[in-house]
C-alpha positions as CSV (number, residue, x, y, z in Angstrom):
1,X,8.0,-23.2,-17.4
2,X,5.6,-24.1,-14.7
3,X,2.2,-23.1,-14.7
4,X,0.1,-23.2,-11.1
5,X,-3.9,-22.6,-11.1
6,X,-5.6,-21.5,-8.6
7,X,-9.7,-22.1,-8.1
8,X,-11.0,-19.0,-6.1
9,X,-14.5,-19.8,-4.6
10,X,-17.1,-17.5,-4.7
11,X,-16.7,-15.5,-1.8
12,X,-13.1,-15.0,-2.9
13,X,-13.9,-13.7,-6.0
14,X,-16.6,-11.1,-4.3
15,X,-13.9,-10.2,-2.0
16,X,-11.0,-9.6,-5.0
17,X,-13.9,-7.8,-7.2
18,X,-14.9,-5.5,-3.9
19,X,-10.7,-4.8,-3.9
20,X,-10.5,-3.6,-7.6
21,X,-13.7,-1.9,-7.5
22,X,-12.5,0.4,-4.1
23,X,-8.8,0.7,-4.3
24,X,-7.4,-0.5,-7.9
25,X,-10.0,1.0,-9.9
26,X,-9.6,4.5,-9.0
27,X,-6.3,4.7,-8.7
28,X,-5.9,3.2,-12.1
29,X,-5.4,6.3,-13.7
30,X,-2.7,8.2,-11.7
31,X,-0.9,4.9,-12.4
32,X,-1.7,3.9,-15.5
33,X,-0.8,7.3,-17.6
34,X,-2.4,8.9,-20.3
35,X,-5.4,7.8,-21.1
36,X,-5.5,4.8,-18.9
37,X,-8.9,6.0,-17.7
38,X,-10.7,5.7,-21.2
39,X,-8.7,2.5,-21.5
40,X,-10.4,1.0,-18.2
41,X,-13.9,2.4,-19.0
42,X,-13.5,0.4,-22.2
43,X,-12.4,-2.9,-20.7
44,X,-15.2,-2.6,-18.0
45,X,-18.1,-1.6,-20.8
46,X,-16.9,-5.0,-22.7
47,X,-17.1,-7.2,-19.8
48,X,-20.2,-6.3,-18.9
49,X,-21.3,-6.7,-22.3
50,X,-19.6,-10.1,-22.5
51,X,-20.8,-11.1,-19.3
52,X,-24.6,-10.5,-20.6
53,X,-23.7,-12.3,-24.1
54,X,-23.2,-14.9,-22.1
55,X,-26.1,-15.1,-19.8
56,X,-23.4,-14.2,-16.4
57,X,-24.3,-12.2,-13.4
C-alpha cells in the first residue's frame, strides 16, 4: 500500500474546521442514523477535553 501525508497550514485547518462545523456537523445525523447525534456530541465533548489535557486551543 501507499500512504501520502498531507501538511495543512493553519488557515487550512480554520477553513476545514469552519466546513464541518456549518455543513457536516448538522447534517451528521440525517446521515449518520440512529443515534449518530449522541455519537457526535460524544466525540466533540472528548476532543475538547483532550485538546485542554493537552494545553491546545
Amino acid at each position: 500500500p501507499v500512504i501520502t501525508f498531507t501538511e495543512f497550514t493553519d488557515a487550512q485547518v480554520d477553513v476545514l474546521r469552519e466546513m464541518a462545523r456549518t455543513k457536516v456537523y448538522p447534517n451528521f445525523p440525517e446521515v449518520g442514523g440512529k443515534d449518530s447525534a449522541k455519537m457526535l456530541e460524544t466525540l466533540l465533548a472528548d476532543m475538547e477535553k483532550a485538546k485542554a489535557a493537552l494545553g491546545m486551543k
